[in-house]
N, C-alpha and C positions, 0 to 999 in steps of 0.2 A: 568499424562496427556502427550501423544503421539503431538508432535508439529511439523506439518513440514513447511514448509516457498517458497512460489513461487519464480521464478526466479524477478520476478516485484518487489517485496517487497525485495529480497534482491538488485536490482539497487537503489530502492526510500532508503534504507537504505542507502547506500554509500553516494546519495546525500546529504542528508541531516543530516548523524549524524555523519560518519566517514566512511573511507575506512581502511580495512581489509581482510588477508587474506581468512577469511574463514566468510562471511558475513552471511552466511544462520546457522549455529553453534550460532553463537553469537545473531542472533534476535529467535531461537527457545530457545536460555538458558533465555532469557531475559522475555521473554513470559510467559516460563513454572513456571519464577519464581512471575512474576508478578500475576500469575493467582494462585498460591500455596496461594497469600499474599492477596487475594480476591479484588484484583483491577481489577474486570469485569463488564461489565455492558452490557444489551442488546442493540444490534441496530434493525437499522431499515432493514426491505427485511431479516431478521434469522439473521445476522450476529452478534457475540460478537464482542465487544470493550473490548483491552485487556491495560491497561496505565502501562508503563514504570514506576519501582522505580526507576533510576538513575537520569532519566529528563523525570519529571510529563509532560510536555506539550507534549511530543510523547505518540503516541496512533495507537496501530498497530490494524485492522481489521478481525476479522476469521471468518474464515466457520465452521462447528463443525461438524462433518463427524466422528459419532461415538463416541469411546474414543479420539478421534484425534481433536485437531484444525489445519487447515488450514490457515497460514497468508497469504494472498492475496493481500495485498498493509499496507501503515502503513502514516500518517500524523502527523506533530507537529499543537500545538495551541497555538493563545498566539499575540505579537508582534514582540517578536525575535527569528524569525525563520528561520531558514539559507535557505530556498527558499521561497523569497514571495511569499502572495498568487498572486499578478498581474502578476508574470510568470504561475502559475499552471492553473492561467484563463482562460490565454492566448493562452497555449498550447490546451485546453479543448474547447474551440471556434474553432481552426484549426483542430481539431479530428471531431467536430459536423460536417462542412465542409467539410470534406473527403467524407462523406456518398452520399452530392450532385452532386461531380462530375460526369459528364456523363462517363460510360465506354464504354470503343472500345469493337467496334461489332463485329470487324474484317475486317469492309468497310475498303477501303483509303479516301472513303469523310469522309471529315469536318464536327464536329459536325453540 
């Protein structure tokens, strides 16, 4: 199985499991080996869930694009988890909000 890994998923990895030199290597070995070991399961909208041997509560996200997965982003579960969910809420509220803002028209009036 062909694994390749978004630039997103390798920042959400940093966050929250470790920094490394070569971040997108280490979550496509991790994948390919979690997925050799049949820890997959279907999501929701096509997407596989692929769960980490080393630490069960991480759970990386793919597309499946062929022989190839696709990780896309990746989140832990649980209570201890090195970025609460009330930050990733947090952030996810201020992204819904971006959509509302009115865009310049190119006028100089004021909204």
């Amino acid at each position: 199985m062909l694994v390749a890994v978004t630039d997103h998923a390798a920042q959400r990895f940093r966050q929250r499991v470790r920094g490394t030199l070569d971040e997108k290597t280490e979550i496509a070995s991790r994948v390919a080996r979690a997925h050799a070991a049949g820890r997959v399961q279907a999501g929701e909208r096509g997407v596989v869930l692929v769960r980490d041997i080393k630490r069960r509560d991480l759970v990386f996200v793919c597309r499946p694009d062929g022989r190839e997965l696709i990780v896309v982003t990746l989140w832990e579960e649980g209570d201890d988890v090195a970025v609460p969910r009330r930050f990733t809420d947090a952030l996810r509220r201020d992204d819904h909000q971006v959509g509302d803002v009115p865009r310049n028209t190119g006028s100089s009036d004021p909204p």
